[in-house]
Structure formats: C-alpha cells, structure tokens
C-alpha positions in Angstrom: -72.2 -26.3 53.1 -72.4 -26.8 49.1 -75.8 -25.6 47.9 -77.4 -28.0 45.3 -79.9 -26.8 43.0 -81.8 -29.6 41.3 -84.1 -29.1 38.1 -88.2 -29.7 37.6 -86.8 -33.2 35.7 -84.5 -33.9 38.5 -87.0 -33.1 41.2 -89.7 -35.0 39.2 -87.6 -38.5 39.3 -86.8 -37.6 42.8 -90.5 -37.5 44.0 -91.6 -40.6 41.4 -94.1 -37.6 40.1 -94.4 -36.4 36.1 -92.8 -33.4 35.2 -95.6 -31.5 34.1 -96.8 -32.5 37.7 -94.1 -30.7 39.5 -95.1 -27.5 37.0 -98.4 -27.7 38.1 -96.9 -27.8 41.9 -95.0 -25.0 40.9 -97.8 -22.6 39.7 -99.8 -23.5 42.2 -97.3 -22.7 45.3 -97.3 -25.8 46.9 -93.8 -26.3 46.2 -90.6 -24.8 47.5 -89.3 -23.0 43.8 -87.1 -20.1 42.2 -86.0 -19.0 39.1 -83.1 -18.6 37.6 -82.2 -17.3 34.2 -85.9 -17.7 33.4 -85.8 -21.7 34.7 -87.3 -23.2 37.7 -84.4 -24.8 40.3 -85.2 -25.9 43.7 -82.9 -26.4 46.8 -82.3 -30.0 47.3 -82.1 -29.2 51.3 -85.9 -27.5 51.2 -87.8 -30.3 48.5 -86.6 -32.8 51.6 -88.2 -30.5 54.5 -91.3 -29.7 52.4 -91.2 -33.9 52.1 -90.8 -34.3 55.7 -93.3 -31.9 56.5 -96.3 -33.5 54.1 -95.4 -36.4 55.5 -95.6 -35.7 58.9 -99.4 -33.8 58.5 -100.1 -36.9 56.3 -99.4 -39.4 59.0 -100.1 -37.5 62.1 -96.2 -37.4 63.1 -96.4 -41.4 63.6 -93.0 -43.1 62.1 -94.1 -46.1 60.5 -91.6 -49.3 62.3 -89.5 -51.1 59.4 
C-alpha cells in the first residue's frame, strides 16, 4: 500500500476550503495533521475517513439517493 502525503494547498483544493482555512483546522485539532521537516502533510487515506466521519454525524448516517 503506497502512502500519500498531500500538502495544506493540496488538501485545501481537495476540500474546496482556503488554505489559511485548513491552518486554522490545523491549530485547532480538528484535522487529521503531522509535520514533517517543519511542514504540515496529511495522509490522503485519513483527510477521507475524517470526511466520511463529519459527514456521517452531519447527516445522521443517512446516504442521500443520486
């Protein structure tokens, strides 16, 4: 399994937010981060289950039919 490490501007265009948004997630705790060499990565694998997860609480569990 490759690991893949994404950066605050890659994680930013992946959630549609700002990046100084995701920075302000990041200090606060309420996103999965680490740093490395003094920079903030995240693990593609847990940004999608923290997603999934906030999603879930948002909607009660219910999947929305497309």
């Amino acid at each position: 399994m490759e690991l893949e490490l994404m950066t605050v501007r890659e994680v930013a265009k992946y959630l549609r937010l700002d990046g100084h948004t995701v920075y302000r997630m990041v200090r606060k705790g309420e996103i999965p981060a680490y740093k490395v060499a003094g920079q903030w990565r995240f693990k593609r694998e847990l940004i999608e289950e923290w997603l999934n997860a906030k999603l879930e609480a948002k909607d009660g569990g219910k999947q929305n039919a497309t």
